[in-house]
C-alpha positions in Angstrom: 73.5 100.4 70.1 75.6 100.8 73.5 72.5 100.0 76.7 74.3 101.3 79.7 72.2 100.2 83.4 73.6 101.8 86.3 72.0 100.4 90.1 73.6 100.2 93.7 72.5 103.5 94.8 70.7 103.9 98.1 70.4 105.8 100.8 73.2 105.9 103.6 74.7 107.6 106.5 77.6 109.7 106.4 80.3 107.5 106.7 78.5 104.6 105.2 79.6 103.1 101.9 77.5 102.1 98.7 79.0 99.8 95.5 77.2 101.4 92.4 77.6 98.8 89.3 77.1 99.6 85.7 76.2 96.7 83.3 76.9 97.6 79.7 76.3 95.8 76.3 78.9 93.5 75.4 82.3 94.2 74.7 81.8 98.0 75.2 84.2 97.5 77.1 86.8 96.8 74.8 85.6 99.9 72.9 85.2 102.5 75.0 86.6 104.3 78.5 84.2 104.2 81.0 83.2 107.4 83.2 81.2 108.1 86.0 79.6 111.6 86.3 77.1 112.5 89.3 74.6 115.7 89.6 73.3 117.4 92.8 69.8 119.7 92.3 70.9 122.7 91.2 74.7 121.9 90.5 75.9 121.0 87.4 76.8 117.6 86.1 80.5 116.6 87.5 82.3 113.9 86.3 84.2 112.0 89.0 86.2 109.0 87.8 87.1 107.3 84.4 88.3 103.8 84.0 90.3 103.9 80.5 89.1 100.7 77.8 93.2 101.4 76.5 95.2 100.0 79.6 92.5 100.2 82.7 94.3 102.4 84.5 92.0 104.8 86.9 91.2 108.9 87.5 89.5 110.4 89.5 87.9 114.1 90.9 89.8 115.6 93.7 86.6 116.1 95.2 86.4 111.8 95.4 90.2 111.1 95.7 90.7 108.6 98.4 87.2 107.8 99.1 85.9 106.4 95.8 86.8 103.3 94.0 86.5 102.5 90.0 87.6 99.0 88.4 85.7 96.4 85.7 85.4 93.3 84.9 85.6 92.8 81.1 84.0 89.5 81.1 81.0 90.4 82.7 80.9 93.9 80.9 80.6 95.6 84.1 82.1 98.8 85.6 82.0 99.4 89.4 82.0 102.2 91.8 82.9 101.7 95.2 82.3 105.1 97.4 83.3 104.8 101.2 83.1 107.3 103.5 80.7 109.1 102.1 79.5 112.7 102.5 76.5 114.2 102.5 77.7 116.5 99.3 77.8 113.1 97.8 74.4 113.0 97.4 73.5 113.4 93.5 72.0 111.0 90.8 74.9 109.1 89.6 75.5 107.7 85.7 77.6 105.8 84.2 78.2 106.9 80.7 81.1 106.0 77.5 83.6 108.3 76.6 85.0 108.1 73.3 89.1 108.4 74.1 90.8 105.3 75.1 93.4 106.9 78.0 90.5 108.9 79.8 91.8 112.5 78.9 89.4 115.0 79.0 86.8 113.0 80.9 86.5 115.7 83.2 86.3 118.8 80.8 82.8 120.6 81.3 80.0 119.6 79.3 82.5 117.6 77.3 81.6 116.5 73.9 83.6 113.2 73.7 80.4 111.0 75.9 78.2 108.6 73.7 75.7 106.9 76.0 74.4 107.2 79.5 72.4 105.3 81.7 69.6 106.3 83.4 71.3 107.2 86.5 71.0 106.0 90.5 70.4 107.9 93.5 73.0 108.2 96.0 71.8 109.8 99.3 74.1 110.5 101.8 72.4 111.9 105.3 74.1 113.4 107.9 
């Protein structure tokens, strides 16, 4: 069974910058695309960048374009999120979570389907 641990989160100013990390079991990597999705209270969950287990290549939310940063390291079976100058909008819980198509497509489609396994999420708090 994929075990997906998310940590890095904190509280920061605006401006400031976090690195979230997500360590999974090994070689899920090599099996599935990995997504991160964040939710605010009251807002629904939004997913906001997907690194793909195909070819690594990288999307991400308009809402984080420019300011947030997704790679992996395979060996270590680890997924990172980089998030600089941050806003206080950016403050949700934030999960890491496996999505089942290799290129990434449809990471982003509402309430999608196509995820597997989550972590338990991090707090992100942004204060202005």
């Amino acid at each position: 069974q994929v075990q997906l641990v998310e940590s890095g989160g904190g509280l920061v100013q605006a401006g400031g910058s976090l690195r979230l990390s997500c360590v999974a079991s090994e070689f899920t990597l090599n099996h599935y695309s990995i997504a991160w999705l964040r939710q605010a209270p009251g807002k629904e969950r939004e997913a906001v960048s997907c690194i793909a287990s195909a070819d690594g290549r990288t999307y991400y939310a308009d809402s984080v374009m420019g300011r947030f940063t997704i790679s992996r390291d395979v060996a270590q079976s680890t997924v990172y999120l980089q998030l600089d100058s941050l806003k206080p909008e950016d403050t949700a819980i934030y999960y890491c979570a496996t999505f089942f198509i290799d290129s990434c497509a449809g990471y982003n489609k509402r309430a999608s389907p196509l995820y597997h396994s989550w972590g338990p999420g991090t707090q992100v708090t942004v204060s202005s």
